[in-house]
C-alpha positions in Angstrom: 136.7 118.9 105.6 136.5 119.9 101.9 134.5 117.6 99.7 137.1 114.8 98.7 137.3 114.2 94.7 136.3 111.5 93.4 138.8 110.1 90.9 140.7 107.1 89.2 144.3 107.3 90.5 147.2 107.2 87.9 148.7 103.4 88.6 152.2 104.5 89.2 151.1 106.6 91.9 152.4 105.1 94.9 150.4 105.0 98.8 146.9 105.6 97.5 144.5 103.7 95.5 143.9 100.2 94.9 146.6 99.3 93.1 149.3 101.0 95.3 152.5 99.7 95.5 154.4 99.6 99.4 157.2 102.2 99.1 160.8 101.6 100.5 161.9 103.4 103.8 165.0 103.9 102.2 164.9 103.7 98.2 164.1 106.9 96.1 160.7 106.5 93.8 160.8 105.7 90.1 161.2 108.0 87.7 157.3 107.2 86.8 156.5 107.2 90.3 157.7 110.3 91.4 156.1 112.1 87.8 152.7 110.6 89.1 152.8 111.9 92.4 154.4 115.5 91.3 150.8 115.5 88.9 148.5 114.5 91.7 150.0 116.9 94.4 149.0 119.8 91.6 145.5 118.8 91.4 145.2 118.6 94.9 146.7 122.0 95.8 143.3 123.6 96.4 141.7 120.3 98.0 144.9 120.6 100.9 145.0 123.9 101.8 141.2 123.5 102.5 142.0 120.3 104.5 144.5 121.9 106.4 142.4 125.1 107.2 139.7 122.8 108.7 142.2 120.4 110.8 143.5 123.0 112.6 140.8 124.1 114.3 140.9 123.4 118.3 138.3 121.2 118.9 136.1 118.7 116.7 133.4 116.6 117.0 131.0 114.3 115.4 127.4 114.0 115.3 127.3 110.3 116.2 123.6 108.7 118.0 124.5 105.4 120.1 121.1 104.7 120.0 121.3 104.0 116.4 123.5 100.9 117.7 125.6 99.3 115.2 123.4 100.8 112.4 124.7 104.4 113.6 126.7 106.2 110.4 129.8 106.9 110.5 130.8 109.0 107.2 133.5 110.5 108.2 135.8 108.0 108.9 136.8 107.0 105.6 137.8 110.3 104.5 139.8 111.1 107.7 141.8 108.4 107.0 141.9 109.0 103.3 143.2 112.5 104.0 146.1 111.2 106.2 147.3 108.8 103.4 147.3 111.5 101.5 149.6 114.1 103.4 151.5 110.7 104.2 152.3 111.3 99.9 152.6 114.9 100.3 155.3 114.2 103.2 157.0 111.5 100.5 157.5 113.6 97.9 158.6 116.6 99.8 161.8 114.1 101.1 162.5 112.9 97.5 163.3 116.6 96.8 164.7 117.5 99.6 162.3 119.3 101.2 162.5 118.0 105.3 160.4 120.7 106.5 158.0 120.6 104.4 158.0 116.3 104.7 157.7 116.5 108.3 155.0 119.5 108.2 153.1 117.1 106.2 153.4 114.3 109.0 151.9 116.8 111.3 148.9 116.8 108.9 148.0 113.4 108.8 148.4 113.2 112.8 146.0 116.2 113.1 143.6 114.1 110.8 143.8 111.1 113.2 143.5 113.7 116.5 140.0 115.3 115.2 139.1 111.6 116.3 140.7 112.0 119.7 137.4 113.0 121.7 134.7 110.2 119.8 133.3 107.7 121.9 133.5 104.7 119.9 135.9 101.6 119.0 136.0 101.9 115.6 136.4 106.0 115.6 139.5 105.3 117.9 141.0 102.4 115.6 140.6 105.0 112.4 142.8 107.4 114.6 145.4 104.9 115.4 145.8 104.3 111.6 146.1 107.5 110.9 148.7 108.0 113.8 150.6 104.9 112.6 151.0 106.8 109.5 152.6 110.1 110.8 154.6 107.2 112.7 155.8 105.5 109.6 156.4 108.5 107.8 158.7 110.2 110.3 160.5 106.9 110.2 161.1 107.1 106.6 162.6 110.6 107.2 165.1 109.6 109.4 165.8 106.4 107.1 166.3 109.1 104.1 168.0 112.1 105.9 170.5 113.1 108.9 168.3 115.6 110.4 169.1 119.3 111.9 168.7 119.9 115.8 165.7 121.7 114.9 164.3 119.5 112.5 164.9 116.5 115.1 162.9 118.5 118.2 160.3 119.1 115.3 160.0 115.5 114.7 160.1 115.1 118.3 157.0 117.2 118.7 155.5 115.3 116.4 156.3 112.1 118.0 154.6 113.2 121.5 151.6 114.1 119.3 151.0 110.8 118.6 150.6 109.8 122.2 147.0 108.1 122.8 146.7 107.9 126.6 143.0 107.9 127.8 141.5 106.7 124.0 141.0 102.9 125.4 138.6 103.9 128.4 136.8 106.5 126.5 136.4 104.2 123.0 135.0 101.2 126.0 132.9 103.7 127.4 131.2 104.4 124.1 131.1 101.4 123.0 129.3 99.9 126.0 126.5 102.8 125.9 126.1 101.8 122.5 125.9 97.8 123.0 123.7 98.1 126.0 121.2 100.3 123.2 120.9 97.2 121.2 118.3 95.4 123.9 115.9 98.6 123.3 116.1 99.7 119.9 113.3 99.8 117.6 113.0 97.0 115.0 113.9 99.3 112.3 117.2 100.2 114.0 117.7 96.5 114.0 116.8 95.8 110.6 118.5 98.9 109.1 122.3 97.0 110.5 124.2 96.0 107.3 122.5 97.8 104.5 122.8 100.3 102.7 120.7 103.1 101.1 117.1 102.8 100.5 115.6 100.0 102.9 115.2 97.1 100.5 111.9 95.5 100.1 110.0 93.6 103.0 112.0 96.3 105.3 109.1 97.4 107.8 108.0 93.3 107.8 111.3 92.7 108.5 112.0 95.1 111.4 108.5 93.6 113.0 109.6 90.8 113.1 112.6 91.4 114.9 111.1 93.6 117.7 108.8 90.6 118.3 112.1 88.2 118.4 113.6 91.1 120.9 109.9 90.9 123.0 110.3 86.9 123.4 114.0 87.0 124.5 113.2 89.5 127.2 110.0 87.4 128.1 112.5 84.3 128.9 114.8 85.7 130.2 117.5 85.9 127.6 117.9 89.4 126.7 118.8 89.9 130.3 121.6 87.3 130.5 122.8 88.5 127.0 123.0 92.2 128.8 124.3 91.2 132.1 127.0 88.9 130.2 128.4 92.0 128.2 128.5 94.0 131.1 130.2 91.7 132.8 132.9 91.9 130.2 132.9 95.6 129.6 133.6 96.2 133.4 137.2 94.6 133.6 137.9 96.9 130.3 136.7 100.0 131.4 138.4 99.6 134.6 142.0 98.3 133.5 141.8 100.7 130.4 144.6 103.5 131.7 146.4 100.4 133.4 149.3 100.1 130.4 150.8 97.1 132.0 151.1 93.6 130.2 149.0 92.3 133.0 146.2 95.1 132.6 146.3 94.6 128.1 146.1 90.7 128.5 143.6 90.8 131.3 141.3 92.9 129.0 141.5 90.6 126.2 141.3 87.3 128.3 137.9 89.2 129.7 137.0 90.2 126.0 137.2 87.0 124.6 135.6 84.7 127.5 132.8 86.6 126.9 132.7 85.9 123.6 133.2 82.0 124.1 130.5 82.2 127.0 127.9 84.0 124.4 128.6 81.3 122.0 127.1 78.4 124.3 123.5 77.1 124.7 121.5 79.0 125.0 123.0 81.9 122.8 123.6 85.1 124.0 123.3 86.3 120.6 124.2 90.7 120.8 127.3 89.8 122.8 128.3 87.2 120.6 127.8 89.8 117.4 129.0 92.6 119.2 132.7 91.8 121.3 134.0 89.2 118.9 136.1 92.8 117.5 137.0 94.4 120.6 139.4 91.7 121.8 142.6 93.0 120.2 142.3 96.5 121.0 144.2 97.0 124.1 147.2 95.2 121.9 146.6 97.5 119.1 146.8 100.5 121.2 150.0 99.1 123.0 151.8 98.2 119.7 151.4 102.2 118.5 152.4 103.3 121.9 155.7 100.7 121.6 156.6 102.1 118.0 156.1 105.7 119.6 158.8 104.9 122.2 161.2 103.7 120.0 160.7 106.6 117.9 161.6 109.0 120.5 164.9 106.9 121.5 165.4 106.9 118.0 165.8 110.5 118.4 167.9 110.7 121.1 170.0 108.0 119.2 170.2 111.0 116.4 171.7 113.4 118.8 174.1 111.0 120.1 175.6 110.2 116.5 175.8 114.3 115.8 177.8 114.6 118.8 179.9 111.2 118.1 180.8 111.6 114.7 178.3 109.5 113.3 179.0 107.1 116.1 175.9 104.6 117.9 175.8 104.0 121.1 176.5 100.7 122.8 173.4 100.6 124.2 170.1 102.6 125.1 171.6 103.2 128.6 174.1 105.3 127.1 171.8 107.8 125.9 171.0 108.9 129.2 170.6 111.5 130.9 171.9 113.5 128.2 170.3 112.8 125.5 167.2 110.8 127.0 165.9 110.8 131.0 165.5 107.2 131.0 165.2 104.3 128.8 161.2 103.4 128.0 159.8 100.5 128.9 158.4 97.9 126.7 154.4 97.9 126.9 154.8 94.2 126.0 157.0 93.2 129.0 157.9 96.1 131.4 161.5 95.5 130.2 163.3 98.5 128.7 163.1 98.7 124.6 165.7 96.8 122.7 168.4 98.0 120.8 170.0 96.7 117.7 172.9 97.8 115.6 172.5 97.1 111.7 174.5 96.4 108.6 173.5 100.1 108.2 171.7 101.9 111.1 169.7 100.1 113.9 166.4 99.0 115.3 165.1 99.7 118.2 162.0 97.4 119.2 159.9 96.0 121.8 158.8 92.0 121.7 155.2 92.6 120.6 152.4 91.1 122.0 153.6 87.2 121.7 156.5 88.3 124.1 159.1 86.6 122.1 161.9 88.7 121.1 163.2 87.8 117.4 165.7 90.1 118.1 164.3 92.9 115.9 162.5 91.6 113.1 160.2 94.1 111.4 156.8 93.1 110.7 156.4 91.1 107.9 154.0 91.5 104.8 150.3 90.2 105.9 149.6 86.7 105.4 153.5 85.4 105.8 153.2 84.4 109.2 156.3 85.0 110.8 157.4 85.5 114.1 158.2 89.4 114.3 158.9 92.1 116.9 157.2 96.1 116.7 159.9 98.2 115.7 161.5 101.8 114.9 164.2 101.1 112.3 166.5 103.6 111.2 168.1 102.6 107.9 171.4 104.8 108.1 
């Protein structure tokens, strides 16, 4: 990727920066908005076309050392994910004039951003691509919110939709991550002492990473480095092995085994790595499942599409109607096995699955963070 630019972005622009404000699914941008964005797309002209170039080649990977443990760097997550928020803009603005093909080209970008993360071995790596997935997601939503879409442009948006499938990520992201755990019990102090900082080691460094090889050397001489190691591989095993099961049994079996593990650690005597370590990891199945749900309700969305072109505008009844002509078969729900709900608006429809409480609030879209409301994951198409 091309070196990103380093710059203080113009207030009104809207998806990036600090000060970004959340965009409507279905409302045009402000006047100073839109001017923002239109300046920020032309100083980035040069920046994207180099992005692009390097995202499409075939295969990508990252120098990444496990044995490095939780101190191992990881620099090029932040501007993967930088670089899908910002063809997530490009796509926004190319809809506000207009401009489908070029919106949902853009989409493709950011997905391809997400995918050079398809093949690294870690947690985190695989949660940066989901983000960046989730985007593409979100933005083709938006399209169909904003525009009735061409057969063409809907099997384009299609393709895109199937691109953002993340089958196999969970086992290898588990896989990873336990080689890089396990590493923990036999890394050299200054591996340990190097976790959380930054830059130059700070003073007192090399006393520092003595001291906590010595601390390593008396938890293996009683015996508690081993039941620290043999208590996360106890909980890595049931992840590893239920990670292609996409079941609700198999995603709340992983999490129940994630977190006992973590409440285990947490009793006298401490198992203190395992404790540090899986605290994290206990949501990830859900996270995985939630993108996969939204996915699914993406693509019925786009049978839905078809069905109103050849209805007059018409929605169906229900999903089963769809079918076969416009979609093999319903999909399931990740969440309960059932097939994904169906909701007519006001002005379009939802479909949804229940989420991961298994409630179904009858299509409620996720609310802002920190409201706490009940909520389902949905695909809503505003029109």
């Amino acid at each position: 990727l091309p070196e990103p630019r380093r710059r203080e972005y113009d207030p009104n622009l809207p998806i990036l920066g600090a000060k970004a404000r959340a965009v409507s699914k279905t409302e045009p941008l402000s006047a100073e908005a839109r001017g923002a964005a239109e300046t920020w797309r032309a100083e980035r002209r040069a920046h994207a076309e180099a992005a692009r170039a390097a995202l499409a080649r075939p295969h990508c990977r990252f120098p990444v050392d496990l044995e490095e443990t939780f101190a191992a760097p990881l620099p090029y997550l932040s501007p993967l994910r930088a670089e899908a928020s910002a063809f997530q803009l490009e796509s926004l603005l190319a809809l506000e004039e207009g401009n489908v093909d070029q919106a949902i080209a853009s989409l493709f970008d950011a997905a391809r951003a997400g995918n050079a993360l398809k093949e690294e071995p870690l947690v985190i790596c695989q949660l940066v691509r989901l983000a960046c997935l989730t985007i593409a997601l979100n933005g083709a939503e938006r399209v169909l919110c904003r525009r009735e879409l061409s057969p063409a442009q809907l099997g384009r948006t299609q393709a895109l939709l199937e691109m953002l499938e993340s089958r196999g990520a969970a086992r290898r992201a588990f896989m990873g991550e336990r080689v890089m755990a396990l590493s923990v019990f036999h890394a050299p102090g200054k591996v340990l002492a190097a976790a959380g900082t930054e830059g130059a080691p700070p003073e007192g460094f090399d006393h520092q990473a003595q001291a906590l090889r010595l601390g390593m050397g008396v938890m293996e001489a009683i015996g508690l480095a081993a039941a620290d190691r043999r208590l996360m591989l106890e909980a890595f095993e049931p992840a590893i092995t239920l990670a292609d099961d996409d079941t609700p049994a198999a995603i709340q079996q992983t999490s129940q085994a994630l977190d006992r593990a973590v409440e285990k650690a947490r009793r006298f005597p401490p198992k203190m790595f395992t404790g540090l370590l899986l605290p994290a990891l206990g949501k990830t199945r859900v996270k995985f499942a939630v993108l996969e749900a939204r996915r699914r309700g993406g693509l019925a969305a786009l049978a839905v599409e078809r069905y109103r072109a050849a209805h007059h505008g018409a929605l169906p009844a229900t999903l089963s109607d769809l079918t076969p002509q416009f979609l093999g078969r319903v999909p399931n729900d990740p969440f309960d096995t059932q097939p994904l709900r169906f909701k007519a608006l006001a002005k379009g429809y939802v479909i949804y699955s229940v989420g991961s409480d298994g409630n179904d609030n009858e299509g409620r879209e996720r609310p802002p963070k920190g409201t706490g409301q009940d909520y389902d994951e949905t695909f809503t198409v505003a029109r």
